[in-house]
C-alpha positions in Angstrom: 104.8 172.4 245.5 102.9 169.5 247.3 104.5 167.2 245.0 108.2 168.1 245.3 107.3 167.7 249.5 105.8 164.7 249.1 108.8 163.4 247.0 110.9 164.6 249.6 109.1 163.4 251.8 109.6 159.4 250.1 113.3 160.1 250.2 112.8 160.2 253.8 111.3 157.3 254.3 114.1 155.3 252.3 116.5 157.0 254.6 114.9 155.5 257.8 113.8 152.2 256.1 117.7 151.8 255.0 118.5 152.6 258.4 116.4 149.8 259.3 118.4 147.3 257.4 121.8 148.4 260.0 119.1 148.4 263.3 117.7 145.0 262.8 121.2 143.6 262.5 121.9 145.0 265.9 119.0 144.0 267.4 119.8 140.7 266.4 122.5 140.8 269.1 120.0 140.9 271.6 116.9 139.0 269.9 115.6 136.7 268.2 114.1 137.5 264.9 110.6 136.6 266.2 111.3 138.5 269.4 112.0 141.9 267.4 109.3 141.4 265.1 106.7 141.1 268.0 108.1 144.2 270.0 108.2 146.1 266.6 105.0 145.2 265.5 103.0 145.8 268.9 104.9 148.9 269.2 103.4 149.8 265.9 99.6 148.7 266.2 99.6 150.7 269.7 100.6 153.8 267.8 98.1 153.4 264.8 95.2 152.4 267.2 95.9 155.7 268.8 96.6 157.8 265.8 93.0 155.7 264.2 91.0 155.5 267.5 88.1 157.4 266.1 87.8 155.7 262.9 88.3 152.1 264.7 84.7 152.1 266.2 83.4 151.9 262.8 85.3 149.3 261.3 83.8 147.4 258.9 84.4 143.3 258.6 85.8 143.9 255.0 88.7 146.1 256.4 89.2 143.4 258.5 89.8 140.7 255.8 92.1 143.3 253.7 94.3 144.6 256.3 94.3 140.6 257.2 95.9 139.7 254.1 98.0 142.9 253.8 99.3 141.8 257.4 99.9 138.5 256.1 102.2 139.2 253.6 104.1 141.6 255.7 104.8 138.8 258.5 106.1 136.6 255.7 108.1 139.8 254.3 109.7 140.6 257.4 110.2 137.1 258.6 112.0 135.9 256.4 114.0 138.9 255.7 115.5 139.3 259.5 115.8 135.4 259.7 117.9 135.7 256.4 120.0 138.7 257.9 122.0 136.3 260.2 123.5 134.8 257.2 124.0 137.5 255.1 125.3 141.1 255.5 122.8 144.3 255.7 124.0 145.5 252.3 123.0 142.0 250.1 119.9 141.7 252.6 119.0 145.8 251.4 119.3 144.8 247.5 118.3 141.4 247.4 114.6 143.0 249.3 114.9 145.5 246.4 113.8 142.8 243.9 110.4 142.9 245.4 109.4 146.0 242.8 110.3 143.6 239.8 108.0 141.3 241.1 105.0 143.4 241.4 103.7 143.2 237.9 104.4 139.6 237.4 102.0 139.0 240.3 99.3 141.4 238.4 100.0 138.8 235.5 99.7 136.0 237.1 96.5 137.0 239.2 94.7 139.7 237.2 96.1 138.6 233.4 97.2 142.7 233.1 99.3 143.8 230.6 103.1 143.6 231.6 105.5 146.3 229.8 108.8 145.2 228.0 110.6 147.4 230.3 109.4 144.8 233.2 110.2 141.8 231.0 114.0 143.8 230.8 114.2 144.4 234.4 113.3 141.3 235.3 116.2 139.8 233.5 118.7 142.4 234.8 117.4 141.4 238.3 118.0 137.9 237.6 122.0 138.8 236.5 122.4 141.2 239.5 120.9 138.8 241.8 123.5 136.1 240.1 126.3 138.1 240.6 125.5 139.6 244.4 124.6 136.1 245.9 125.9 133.1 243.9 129.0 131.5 245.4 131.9 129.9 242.8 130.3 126.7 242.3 126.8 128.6 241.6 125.1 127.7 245.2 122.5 130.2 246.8 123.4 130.9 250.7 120.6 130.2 252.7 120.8 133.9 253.9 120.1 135.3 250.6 117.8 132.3 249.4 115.5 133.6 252.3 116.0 136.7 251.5 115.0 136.6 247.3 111.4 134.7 249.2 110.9 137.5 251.5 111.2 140.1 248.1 108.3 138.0 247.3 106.2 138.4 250.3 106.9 141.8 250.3 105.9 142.0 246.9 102.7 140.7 247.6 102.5 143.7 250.5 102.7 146.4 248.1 100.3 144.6 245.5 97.5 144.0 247.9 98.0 147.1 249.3 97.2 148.9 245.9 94.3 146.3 245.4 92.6 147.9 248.8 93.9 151.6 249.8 91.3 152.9 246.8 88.7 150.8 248.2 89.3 151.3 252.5 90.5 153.6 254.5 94.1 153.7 254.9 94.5 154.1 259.0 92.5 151.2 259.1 94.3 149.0 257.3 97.1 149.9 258.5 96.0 149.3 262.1 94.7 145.9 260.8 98.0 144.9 258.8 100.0 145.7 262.1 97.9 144.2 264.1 97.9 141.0 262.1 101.7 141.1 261.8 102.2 141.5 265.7 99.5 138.4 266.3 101.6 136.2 263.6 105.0 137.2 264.7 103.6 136.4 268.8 102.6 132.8 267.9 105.9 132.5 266.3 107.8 133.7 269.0 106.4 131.3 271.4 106.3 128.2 269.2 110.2 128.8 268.2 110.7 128.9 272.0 112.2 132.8 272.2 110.5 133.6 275.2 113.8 134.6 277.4 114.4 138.2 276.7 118.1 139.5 276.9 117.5 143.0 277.7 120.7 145.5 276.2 120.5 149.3 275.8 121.6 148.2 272.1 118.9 146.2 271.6 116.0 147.8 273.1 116.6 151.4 271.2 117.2 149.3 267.8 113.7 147.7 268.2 112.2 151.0 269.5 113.7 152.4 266.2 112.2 149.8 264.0 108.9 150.1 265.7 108.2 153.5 266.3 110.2 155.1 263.7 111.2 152.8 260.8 107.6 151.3 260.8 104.4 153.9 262.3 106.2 156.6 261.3 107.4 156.0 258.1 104.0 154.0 257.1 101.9 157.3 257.7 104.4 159.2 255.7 104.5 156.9 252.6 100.3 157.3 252.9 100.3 160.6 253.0 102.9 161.5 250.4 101.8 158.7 247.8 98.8 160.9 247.3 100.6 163.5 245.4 103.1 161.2 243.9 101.9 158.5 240.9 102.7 155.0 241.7 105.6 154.7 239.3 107.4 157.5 240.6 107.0 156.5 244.2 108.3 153.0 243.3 111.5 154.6 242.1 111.8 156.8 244.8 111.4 154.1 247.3 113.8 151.9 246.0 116.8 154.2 247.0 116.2 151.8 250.3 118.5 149.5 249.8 121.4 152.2 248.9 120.7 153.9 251.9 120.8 150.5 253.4 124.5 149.6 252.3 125.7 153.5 253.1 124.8 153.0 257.0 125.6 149.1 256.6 129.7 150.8 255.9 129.4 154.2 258.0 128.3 152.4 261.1 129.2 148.3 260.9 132.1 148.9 258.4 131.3 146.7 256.2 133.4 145.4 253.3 132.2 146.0 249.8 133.7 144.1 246.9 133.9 145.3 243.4 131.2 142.2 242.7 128.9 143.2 245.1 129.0 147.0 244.0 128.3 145.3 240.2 125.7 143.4 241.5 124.0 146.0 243.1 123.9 148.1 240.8 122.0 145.9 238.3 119.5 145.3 240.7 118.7 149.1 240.7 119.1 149.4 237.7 116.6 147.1 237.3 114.1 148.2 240.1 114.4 152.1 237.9 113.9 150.8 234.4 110.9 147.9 235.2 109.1 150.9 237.0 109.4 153.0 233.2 106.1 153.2 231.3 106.1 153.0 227.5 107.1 150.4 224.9 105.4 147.1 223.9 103.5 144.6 226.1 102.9 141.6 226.8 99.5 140.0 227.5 98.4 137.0 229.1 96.6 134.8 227.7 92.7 134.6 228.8 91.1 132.3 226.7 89.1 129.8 228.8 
């Protein structure tokens, strides 16, 4: 029974993260991209210093460095995808972050020489076509919105590796505290070097970046931790990937967006990919470790 919940309770968080997609793009009405990401990630480390309060007086200096690195990665994740949403529409920016699942193993690869499965090899390459078809203009050029977008998949990818590397070894509250911390820090200096300091205050604006701080981040970060406990990585990486569907059904039902047959196509070999890369079984490949 816990399982099905905490399945359930995955679907929910790709619900609000795909709403996120639609609130960031109309926050960026009223923002700057640096400006939203420092509201949304103060908002955020206020609410997990409260919810981790206790366990904060006992931090140790190796939390620190993890929940550093995890909050690293998630600047560069989140940077690059909202400054890549004012080129490109919510839907593309929703897929394009999707690739970041394919990209998990291949860092494993790289870093760790683990075995990658055939079925990652496969989705990789179905990525690759999708992301062809979704973002390539006629003479084969990459808009700078997706471009940023594809690098921010990466960072993001990182996010979800490192976070695997260091939830078994520290306690979650705390690194999530840390990671949000670092994120708000990083996106602050940003904000002041890129001169977004003047704040244009809308009723539009301030209830999307209350949404993407309170709701689409703190809450949906203690939900994922919670749940992921009864749900095997694989699974959960499947599940979670239904973000960027949800994030082209609120991109049409509240911005009315236009879908074209080529972006439906490309869209759906990019999940198709995310599903199949995340399938164990088959043959692997190893790296080769010889020294």
């Amino acid at each position: 029974m816990k399982k099905y919940l905490a399945m359930g309770g995955l679907v929910i968080v790709t619900v609000i993260w795909g709403g996120g997609f639609v609130a960031s793009d109309m926050a960026l009405d009223s923002f700057g991209p640096f400006q939203i990401m420092a509201i949304r990630f103060l908002l955020a480390t206020i609410l997990m210093g409260i919810i981790s309060i206790k366990e904060l007086k006992k931090i140790e200096k190796e939390e620190w460095k993890a929940g550093f690195f995890m909050g690293c990665a998630l600047f560069i994740g989140f940077a690059l995808q909202i400054i890549g949403l004012q080129y490109t529409t919510p839907s593309k920016n929703a897929f394009l972050t999707a690739t970041n699942v394919v990209i998990v193993p291949f860092i494993s690869f790289v870093i760790y020489r683990k075995k990658v499965n055939v079925n990652g090899i496969i989705g990789a390459i179905l990525a690759i076509v999708g992301v062809g078809i979704l973002s390539l203009e006629k003479n084969f050029s990459l808009g700078i919105g997706d471009g940023l977008t594809l690098i921010c998949a990466v960072g993001f990818a990182f996010q979800i590796f490192l976070t695997s590397e260091y939830v078994e070894k520290y306690r979650a509250t705390i690194l999530n505290f840390v990671q949000m911390l670092t994120a708000f820090v990083l996106s602050f200096i940003c904000m002041i070097l890129s001169g977004q300091t003047n704040f244009i205050i809308t009723t539009r604006g301030v209830l999307s970046v209350i949404y993407l701080g309170v709701v689409s981040t703190t809450i949906t970060y203690l939900i994922q931790t919670a749940c992921q406990k009864y749900v095997d990585e694989t699974k959960a990486a499947i599940i979670l990937s239904l973000e960027s569907v949800f994030g082209t059904f609120f991109s049409i039902l509240i911005l009315s967006e236009q879908i074209t047959m080529r972006m439906v196509i490309g869209c759906i070999l990019i999940l198709t990919a995310v599903i199949i890369s995340n399938f164990s079984g088959g043959a692997e490949i190893e790296a080769d470790c010889a020294e």
